[in-house]
N, C-alpha and C positions, 0 to 999 in steps of 0.2 A: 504494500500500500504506500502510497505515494505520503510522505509526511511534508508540511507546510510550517516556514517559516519565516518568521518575520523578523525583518533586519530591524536594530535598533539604529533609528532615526531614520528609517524610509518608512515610506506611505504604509500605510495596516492593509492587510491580508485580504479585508474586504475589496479596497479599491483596486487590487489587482487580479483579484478574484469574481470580482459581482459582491453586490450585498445580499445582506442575508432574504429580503423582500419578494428578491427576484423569483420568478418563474420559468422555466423550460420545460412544460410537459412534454415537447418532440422528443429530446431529445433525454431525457430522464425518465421516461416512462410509464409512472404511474400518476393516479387523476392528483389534481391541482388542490394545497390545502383549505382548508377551510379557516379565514384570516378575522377567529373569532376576539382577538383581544383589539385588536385595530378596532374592530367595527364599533366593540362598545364601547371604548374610550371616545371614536368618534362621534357616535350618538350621545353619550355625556354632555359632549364640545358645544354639540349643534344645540342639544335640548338648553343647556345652561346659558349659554351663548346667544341663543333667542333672547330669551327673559330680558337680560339687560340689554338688546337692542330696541328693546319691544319700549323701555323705558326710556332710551335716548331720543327713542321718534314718537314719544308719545306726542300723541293729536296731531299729530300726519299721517301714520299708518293705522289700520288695524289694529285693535287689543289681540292677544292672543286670546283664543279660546279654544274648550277642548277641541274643534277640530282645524284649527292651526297644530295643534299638538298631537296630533295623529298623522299630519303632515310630514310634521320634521321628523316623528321617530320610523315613519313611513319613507321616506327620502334615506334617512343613513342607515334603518335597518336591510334597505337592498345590497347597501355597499359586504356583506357576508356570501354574497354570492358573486362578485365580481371578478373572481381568477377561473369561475368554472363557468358563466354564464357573461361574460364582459360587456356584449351590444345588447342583453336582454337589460343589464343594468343601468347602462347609459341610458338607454332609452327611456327607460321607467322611471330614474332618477329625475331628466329632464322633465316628463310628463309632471311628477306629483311638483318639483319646483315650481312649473307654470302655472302649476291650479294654488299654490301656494301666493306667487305674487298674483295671480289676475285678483284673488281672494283680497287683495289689499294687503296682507299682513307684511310684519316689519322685515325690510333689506338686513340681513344677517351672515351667521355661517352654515346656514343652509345652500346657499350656493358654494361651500368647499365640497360638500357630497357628489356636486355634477361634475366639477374642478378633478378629485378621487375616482370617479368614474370613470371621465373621458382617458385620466391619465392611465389607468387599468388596460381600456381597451386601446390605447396607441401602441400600449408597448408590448402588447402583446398580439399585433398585427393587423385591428380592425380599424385602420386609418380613417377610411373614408367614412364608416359611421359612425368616430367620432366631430369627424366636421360635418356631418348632416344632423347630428342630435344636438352639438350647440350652437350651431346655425338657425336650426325650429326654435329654438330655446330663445336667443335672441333675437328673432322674427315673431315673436308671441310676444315677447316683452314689449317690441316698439308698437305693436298693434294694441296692445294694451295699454301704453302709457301715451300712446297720440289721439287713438281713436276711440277705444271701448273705455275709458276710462271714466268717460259720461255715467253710463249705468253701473261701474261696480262702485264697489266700496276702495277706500274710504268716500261718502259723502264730499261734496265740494271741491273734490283734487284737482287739480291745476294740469294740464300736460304737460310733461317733463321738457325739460331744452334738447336739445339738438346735442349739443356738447357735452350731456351727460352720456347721450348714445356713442358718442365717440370713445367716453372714457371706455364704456362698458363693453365695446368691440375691442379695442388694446386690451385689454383682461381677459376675453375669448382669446387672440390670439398669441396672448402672452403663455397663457395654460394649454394650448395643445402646442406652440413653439418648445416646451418645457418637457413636453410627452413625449415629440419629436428625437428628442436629445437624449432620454431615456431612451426610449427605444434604441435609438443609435449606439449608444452604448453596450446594450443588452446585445445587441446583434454580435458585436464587436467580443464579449468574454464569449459568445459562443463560440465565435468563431477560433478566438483562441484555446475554447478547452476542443475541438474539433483538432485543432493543429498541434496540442499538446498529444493527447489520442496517436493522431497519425504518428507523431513523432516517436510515442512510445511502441507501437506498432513495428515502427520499423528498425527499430535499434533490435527490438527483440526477433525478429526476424534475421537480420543482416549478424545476431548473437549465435543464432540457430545455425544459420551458416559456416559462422566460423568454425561453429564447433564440429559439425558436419566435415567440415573438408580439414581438421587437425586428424581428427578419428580415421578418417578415409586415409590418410596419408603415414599416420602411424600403422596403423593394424596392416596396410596392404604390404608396406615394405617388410614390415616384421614376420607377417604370415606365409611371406615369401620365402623368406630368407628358411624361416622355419620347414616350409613343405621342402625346400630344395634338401636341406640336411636331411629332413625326415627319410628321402628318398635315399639317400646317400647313405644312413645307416641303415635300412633296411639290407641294401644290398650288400652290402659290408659285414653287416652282423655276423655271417661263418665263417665268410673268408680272410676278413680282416677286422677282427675286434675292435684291438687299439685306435683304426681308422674311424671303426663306429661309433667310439664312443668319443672319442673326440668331435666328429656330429653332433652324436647329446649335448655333450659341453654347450656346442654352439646352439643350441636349439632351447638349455635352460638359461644363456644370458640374453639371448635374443627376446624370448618372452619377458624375461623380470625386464629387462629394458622398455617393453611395447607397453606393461602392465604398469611403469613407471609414471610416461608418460602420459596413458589413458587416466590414470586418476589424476595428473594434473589440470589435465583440460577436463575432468569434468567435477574437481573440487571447484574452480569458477561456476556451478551453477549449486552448489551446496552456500556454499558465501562469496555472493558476488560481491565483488571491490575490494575483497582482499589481497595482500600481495602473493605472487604463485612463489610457490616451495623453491625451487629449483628455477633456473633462468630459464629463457626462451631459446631452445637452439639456434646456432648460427655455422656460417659458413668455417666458423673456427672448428665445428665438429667435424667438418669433411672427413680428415683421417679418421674417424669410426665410420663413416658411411663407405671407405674403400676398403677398412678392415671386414664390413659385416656383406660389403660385396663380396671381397676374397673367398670368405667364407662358405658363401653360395657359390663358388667356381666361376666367378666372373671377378676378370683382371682389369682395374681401371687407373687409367692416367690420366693424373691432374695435371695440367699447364696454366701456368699465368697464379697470380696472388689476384686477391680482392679487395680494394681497400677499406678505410672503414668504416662501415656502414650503420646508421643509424638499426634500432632494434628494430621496426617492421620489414628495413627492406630485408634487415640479414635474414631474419623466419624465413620469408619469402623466397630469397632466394635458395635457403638451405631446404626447405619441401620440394620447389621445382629440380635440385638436380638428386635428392630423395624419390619424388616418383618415376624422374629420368630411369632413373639408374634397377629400379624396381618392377620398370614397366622392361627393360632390357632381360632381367633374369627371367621374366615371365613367358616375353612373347619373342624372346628373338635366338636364334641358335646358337647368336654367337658368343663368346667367352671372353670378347677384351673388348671394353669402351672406353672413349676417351671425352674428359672435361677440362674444359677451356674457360679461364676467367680474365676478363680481358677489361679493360675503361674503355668506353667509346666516346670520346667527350666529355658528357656530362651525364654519360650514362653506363649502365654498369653490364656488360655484355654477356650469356652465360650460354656454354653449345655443350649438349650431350650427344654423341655419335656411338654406333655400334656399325659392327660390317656385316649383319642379318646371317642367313637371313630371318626373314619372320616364320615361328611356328605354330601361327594359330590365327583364328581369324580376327582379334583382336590385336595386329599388329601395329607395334606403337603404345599399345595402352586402352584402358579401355575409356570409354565417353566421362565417365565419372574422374577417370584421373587425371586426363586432359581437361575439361571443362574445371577442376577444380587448380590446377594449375593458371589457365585463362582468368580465373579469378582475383588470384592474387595478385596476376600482375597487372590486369584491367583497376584493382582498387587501388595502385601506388601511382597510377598512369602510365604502365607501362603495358610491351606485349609478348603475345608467344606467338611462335611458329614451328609448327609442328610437323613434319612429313616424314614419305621416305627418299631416299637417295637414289639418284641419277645408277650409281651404283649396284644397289642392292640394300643397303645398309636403310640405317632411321636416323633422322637428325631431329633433336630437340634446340630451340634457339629463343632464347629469351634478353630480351632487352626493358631492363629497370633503372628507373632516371634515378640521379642521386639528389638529394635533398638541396645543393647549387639549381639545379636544372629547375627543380619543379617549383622552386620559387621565387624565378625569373619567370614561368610562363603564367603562375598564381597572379603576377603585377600587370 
C-alpha cells in the first residue's frame, strides 16, 4: 500500500491529493456518500440565519411564518441528496427558493443552498443544468421583483432597480465561475491518480520483466552447462570414473551457483528496496563464464578488455555474452567461440562467434533468449544483431552506448 507523506513546510496532503469532500464515483466504484453532517449544520445556518434577516428587513419583507419555515428546512434539507441525485437537487432547491422569495419573505442564507447545489452538480459534471436552474432562478426573481410584485406580498413593495439585478447576476456568475474551478480541479487529481495508477502499473510490469529475463538467463546457462556434464558423466560412469565424477563436481557448483543467484533476484520481491546480498554480475566475471564454458566442452577466446562501465551496462553486457555463449553449447556443434570487446566511440562493442554448425532447429538460440537479450540493450539504447554467418558459423553482435554517449544524445 502506497503510504502518504507530508513534507514539513509544503502544502498538506489534501491539496495535492483532493480534499477530503470530493467525489469520484467512476472511478472508485461504489455509490456516492450520504453528506449527513454538512446538511445539518447547513440547515442550522439557513434556519438561524433566517430569523435574524427576517429582523434586519423587518417591514420590507415578509414575517416569517411557519411556512416560510418549511421552506428553508425544505430548500437545505434536499442539499443530503446532492452527491447521488445533483440536477434533481438543483432543481428543486431552485424551485422551493423561488416560491420562497415570490412569497415575499426575507433575502437571506437560503440562497447559499442553490449556491451548494449548483456547486455539487458543476463538479461533478452536470454543467449545463447548473446554468439552466440558476438562470430560471434568476428569471423568476426579475419577473417577480418588476412585474408580479403588484399582487404578492409584501403589500406596497416598490420594484427593485435595475442595478440591484446586476448585483445579483455577478453573484450567479460569481458561484458557478467558483464551481467551474472546482470542477477543474477535480478533473485535474483524477487525472493525476489515473497517471499515478498507470505509473505504478508499469514499473511493476517492466519489474516482472526484469525478473523474467534474470531467471531466463540464469537457469538456461546453468541448466546447460549442467545437462552437458550430466551427459558427460553418464557416459563416463564405467569407463572413466574419475572423469565422471569430476562432471558431478561441475554439475554440484554449477547449480549452488544458478540457486545463488535465483534467490537473489527473487529476494527483490520478498523486500523490495532492499540492498541485494551479493553484487550485480559484471563483465569482470567473464573468466567464470569461460571456466563454466570449458566445463561444458566449449573453448572460448576473449579479445579486447572492457572499460568501465557503469553497473546496468556491465549486467547487460555480462547476460548478453552469458546467453551468447549458452545458446553456443546448446544449439551449435561447434567446441570453440570467440568474444571480442572492443570501444566503438562512445560505445561499447561486444561479438560472440562460433564456427557451427547449428544442431537443432533453434539455431542461435531460442526466441526467448534473443528477445531477452534485445531487451537489454533496447533499455540502455543500444542494439543487437543476431544471425548466422556467411560461413556456416553464428554471430552474436551487440553495441551498448556508454554513459558519454547517451548523455550527449539525452541534450
Amino acid at each position: 500500500m502506497e503510504q502518504q507523506h507530508v513534507r514539513r513546510g509544503g502544502p498538506p496532503a489534501w491539496w495535492r491529493h483532493g480534499p477530503p469532500w470530493r467525489e469520484a464515483p467512476e472511478d472508485e466504484g461504489r455509490p456516492a456518500r450520504w453528506p449527513w453532517r454538512s446538511t445539518a449544520l447547513l440547515t442550522v445556518f439557513v434556519l438561524l440565519g433566517s430569523n435574524f434577516a427576517a429582523h434586519a428587513q423587518e417591514g420590507e419583507r415578509a414575517a416569517l411564518d411557519l411556512f416560510a419555515r418549511v421552506l428553508l428546512f425544505v430548500a437545505a434539507g434536499q442539499l443530503l441528496w446532492r452527491y447521488r441525485r445533483p440536477r434533481v437537487v438543483l432543481f428543486g432547491t431552485a424551485a422551493t427558493v423561488a416560491v420562497y422569495l415570490g412569497a415575499g419573505y426575507p433575502y437571506g442564507p437560503v440562497l447559499l443552498t442553490v449556491a451548494v447545489a449548483c456547486f455539487s452538480a458543476v463538479v461533478t459534471g452536470h454543467r449545463r443544468a447548473a446554468w439552466a436552474a440558476l438562470g430560471t432562478l434568476w428569471a423568476a426573481r426579475v419577473l417577480v421583483a418588476h412585474w408580479l410584485y403588484r399582487w404578492l406580498p409584501p403589500s406596497g413593495d416598490d420594484a427593485a432597480s435595475w442595478g440591484q439585478e446586476i448585483v445579483v447576476a455577478t453573484w450567479v456568475v460569481a458561484v458557478v465561475a467558483l464551481s467551474e474551478l472546482a470542477r477543474a480541479r477535480r478533473e485535474q487529481w483524477a487525472r493525476e491518480r489515473a497517471e499515478r495508477a498507470q505509473a505504478a502499473r508499469r514499473r511493476a510490469d517492466e519489474e516482472r520483466l526484469r525478473i523474467a529475463r534474470e531467471l531466463h538467463d540464469v537457469l538456461a546457462h546453468s541448466i546447460s552447462v549442467i545437462n552437458v556434464q550430466a551427459g558427460v558423466g553418464l557416459a563416463l560412469l564405467d569407463s572413466d570414473p574419475e572423469q565422471a565424477r569430476t562432471a558431478l563436481t561441475t554439475i554440484k557448483a554449477a547449480s549452488k551457483e544458478a540457486l545463488g543467484e535465483v534467490r537473489q533476484v527473487l529476494d527483490t520481491l520478498r523486500a523490495p528496496g532492499d540492498a541485494p546480498r551479493a553484487p550485480a554480475p559484471g563483465l569482470d566475471r567473464l573468466p567464470e563464464l569461460v571456466e563454466a564454458a570449458a566445463d561444458a566442452g566449449l573453448t572460448v577466446r576473449v579479445e579486447g578488455t572492457a572499460p568501465r562501465l557503469p553497473p546496468g551496462t556491465d549486467l547487460a553486457a555480462f547476460r548478453i555474452v552469458q546467453e551468447a555463449l549458452t545458446n553456443v553449447v546448446r544449439h551449435s556443434g561447434s567446441r570453440h567461440a570467440r568474444v571480442r570487446l572492443a570501444t566503438d566511440g562512445d560505445a561499447l562493442r561486444l561479438s560472440v562467434d562460433d564456427d557451427g554448425p547449428a544442431t537443432g532447429a533453434d539455431a542461435g538460440g531460442s526466441g526467448n533468449g534473443l528477445a531477452g537479450m534485445r531487451e537489454r540493450a533496447a533499455a540502455l539504447g543500444g542494439t543487437i544483431e543476431a544471425g548466422p554467418r556467411p560461413d556456416g558459423g553464428f554471430r552474436v553482435v551487440a553495441v551498448l552506448p556508454l554513459p558519454a554517449r547517451r548523455e550527449e544524445e539525452e541534450r
